[in-house]
C-alpha positions in Angstrom: -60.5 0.6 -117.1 -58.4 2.7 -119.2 -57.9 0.1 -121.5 -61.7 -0.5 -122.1 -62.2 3.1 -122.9 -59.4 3.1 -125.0 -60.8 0.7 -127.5 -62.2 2.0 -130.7 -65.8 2.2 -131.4 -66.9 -1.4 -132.7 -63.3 -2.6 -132.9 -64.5 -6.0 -131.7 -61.1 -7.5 -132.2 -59.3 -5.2 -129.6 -62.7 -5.7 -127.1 -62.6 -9.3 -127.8 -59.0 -9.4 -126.2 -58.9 -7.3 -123.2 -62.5 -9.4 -122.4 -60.6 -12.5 -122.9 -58.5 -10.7 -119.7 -61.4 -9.4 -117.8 -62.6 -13.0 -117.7 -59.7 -14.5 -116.9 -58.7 -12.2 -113.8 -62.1 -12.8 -112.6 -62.2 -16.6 -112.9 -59.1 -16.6 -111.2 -60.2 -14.1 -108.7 -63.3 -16.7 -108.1 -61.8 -19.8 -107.7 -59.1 -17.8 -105.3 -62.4 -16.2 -103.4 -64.4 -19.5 -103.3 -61.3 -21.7 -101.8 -61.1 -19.4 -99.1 -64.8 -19.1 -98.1 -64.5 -22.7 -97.9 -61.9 -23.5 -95.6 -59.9 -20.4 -94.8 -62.3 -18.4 -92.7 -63.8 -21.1 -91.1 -60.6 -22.2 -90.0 -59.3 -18.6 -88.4 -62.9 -18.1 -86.8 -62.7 -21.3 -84.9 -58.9 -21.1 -84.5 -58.4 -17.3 -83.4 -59.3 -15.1 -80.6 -62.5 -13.7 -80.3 -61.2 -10.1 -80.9 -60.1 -11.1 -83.9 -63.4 -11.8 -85.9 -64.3 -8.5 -87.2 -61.5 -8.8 -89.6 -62.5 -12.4 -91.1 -66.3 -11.1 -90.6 -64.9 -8.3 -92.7 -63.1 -10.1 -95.2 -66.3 -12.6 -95.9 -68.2 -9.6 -96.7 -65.7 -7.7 -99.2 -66.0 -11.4 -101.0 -69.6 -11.0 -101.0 -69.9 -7.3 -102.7 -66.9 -8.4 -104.5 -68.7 -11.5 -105.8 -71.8 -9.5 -106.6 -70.0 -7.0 -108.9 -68.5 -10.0 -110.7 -71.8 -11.1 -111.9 -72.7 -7.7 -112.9 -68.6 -7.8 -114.8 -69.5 -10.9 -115.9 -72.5 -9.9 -117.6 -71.0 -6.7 -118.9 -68.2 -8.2 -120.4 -70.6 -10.5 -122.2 -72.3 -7.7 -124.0 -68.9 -5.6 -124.6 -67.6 -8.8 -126.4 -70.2 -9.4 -128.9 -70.4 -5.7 -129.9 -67.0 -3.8 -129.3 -69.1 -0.8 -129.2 -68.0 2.5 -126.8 -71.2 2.5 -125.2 -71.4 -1.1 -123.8 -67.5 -0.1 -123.1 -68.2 2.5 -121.1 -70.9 0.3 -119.0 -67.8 -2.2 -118.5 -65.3 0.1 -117.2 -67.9 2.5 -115.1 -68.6 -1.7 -113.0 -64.0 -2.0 -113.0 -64.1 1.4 -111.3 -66.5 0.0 -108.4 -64.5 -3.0 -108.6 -61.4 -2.0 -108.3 -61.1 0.2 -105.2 -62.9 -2.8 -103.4 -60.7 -5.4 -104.3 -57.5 -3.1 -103.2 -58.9 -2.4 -99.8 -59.2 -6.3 -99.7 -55.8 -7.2 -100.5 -54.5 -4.8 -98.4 -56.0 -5.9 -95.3 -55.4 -9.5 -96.3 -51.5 -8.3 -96.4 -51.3 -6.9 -93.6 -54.2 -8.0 -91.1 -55.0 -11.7 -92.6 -51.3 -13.0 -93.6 -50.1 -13.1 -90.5 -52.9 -14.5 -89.0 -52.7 -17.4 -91.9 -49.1 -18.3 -90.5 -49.6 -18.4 -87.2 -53.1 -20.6 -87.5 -53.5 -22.7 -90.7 -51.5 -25.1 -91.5 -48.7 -26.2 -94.4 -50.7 -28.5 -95.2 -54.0 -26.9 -95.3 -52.7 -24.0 -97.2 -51.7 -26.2 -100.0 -54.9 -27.6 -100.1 -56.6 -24.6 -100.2 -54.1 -23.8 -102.9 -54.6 -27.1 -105.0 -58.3 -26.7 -105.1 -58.0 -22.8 -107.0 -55.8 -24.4 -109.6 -58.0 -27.8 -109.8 -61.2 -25.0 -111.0 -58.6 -22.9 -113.4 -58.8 -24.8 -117.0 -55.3 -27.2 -117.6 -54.5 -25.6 -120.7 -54.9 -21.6 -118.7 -52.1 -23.1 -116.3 -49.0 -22.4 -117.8 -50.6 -18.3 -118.2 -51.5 -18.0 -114.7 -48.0 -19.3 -113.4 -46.6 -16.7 -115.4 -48.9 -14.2 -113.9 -48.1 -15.4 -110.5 -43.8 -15.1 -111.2 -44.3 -11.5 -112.7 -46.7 -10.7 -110.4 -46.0 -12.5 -106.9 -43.7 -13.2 -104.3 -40.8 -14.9 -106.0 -40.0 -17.2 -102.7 -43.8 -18.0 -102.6 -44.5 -19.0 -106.7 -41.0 -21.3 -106.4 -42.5 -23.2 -103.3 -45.6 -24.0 -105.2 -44.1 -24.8 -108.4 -41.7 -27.1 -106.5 -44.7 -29.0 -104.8 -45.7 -29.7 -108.9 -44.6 -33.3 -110.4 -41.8 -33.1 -112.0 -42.7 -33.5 -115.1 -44.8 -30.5 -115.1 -42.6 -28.6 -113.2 -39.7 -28.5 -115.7 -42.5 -27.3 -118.8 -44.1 -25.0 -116.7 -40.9 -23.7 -115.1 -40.1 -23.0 -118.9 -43.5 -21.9 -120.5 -45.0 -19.8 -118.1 -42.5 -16.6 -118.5 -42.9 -16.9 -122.2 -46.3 -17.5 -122.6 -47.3 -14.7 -120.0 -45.0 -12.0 -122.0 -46.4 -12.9 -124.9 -50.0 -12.4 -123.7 -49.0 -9.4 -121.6 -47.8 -8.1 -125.5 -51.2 -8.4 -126.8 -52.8 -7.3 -123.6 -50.8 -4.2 -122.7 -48.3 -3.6 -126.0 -45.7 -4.6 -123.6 -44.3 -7.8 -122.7 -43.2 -6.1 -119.1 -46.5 -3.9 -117.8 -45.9 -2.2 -114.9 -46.9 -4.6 -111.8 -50.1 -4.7 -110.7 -51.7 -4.2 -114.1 -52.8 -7.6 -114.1 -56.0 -6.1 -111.5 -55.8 -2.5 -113.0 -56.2 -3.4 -116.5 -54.7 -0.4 -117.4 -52.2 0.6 -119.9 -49.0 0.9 -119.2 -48.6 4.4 -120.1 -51.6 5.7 -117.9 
């Protein structure tokens, strides 16, 4: 949010760039959300013990308020772009600081209450199809970005295994794009080609 407030009144170039971002992170965060309501928590409610439940129950609805606030960012983002003005800014960043603190509590309970129940009940298999779908919905020519996201951002052990499960081809150019073309975006993004992690779902600046 600090980044949308920091933007200039109708400096539409600036807005038009960190919206770029906002839509991004969310289509991303969609196609992520949508793959799992699909298959994941279906899966761990018929696989896992009863007592268990009230966590996936849980998790479904952070997706849900999660999913409603991204049609609201959605829209916001919309108006922001088209005017760069500090009001519609301020409208944007009040719905990333209801946003935020959601999404947070969600990944941290997926860390530490979901992973473990992904590794001992899902599959190789089915993880990796769950995992082919979100990059099927993200557009070809977004791919080499969001690799490079995912290797500043993720598990280094994690982003290698599903690189390697690329053809080769498209290994070896991704393996070699996706660094460079995420520190150049993160330069236009954040004024830095190294952000502090985590930025990526703050969009904050670096310095805040």
């Amino acid at each position: 949010p600090a980044l949308v407030r920091g933007v200039a009144d109708g400096d539409r170039q600036r807005a038009e760039i960190l919206a770029d971002h906002i839509e991004l992170t969310n289509m991303v965060l969609h196609h992520h959300h949508h793959a799992e309501d699909k298959s994941l928590w279906p899966n761990l409610l018929e696989r896992c013990p009863e007592e268990i439940a009230p966590v996936v129950r849980m998790m479904e609805a952070h997706h849900e308020r999660i999913a409603n606030i991204g049609t609201e960012l959605a829209a916001a983002v919309t108006v922001w772009r088209g005017t760069g003005d500090a009001e519609s800014g301020r409208t944007l960043a009040e719905v990333l600081d209801r946003m935020l603190p959601l999404l947070f509590e969600h990944l941290e309970v997926e860390e530490q209450q979901v992973l473990p129940l992904i590794e001992k009940y899902i599959t190789a298999a089915e993880w990796d199809e769950m995992a082919e779908e979100v990059m099927a919905g993200t557009p070809q020519e977004k791919a080499p970005l969001i690799v490079g996201m995912m290797m500043y951002e993720g598990d280094p052990q994690a982003v290698q295994e599903a690189i390697d499960k690329m053809p080769a081809e498209v290994r070896t150019i991704i393996g070699e794009m996706a660094p460079k073309t995420y520190a150049a975006y993160a330069e236009q993004v954040y004024g830095t080609p190294t952000p502090p992690h985590g930025d990526i779902l703050v969009v904050d600046s670096p310095t805040a």
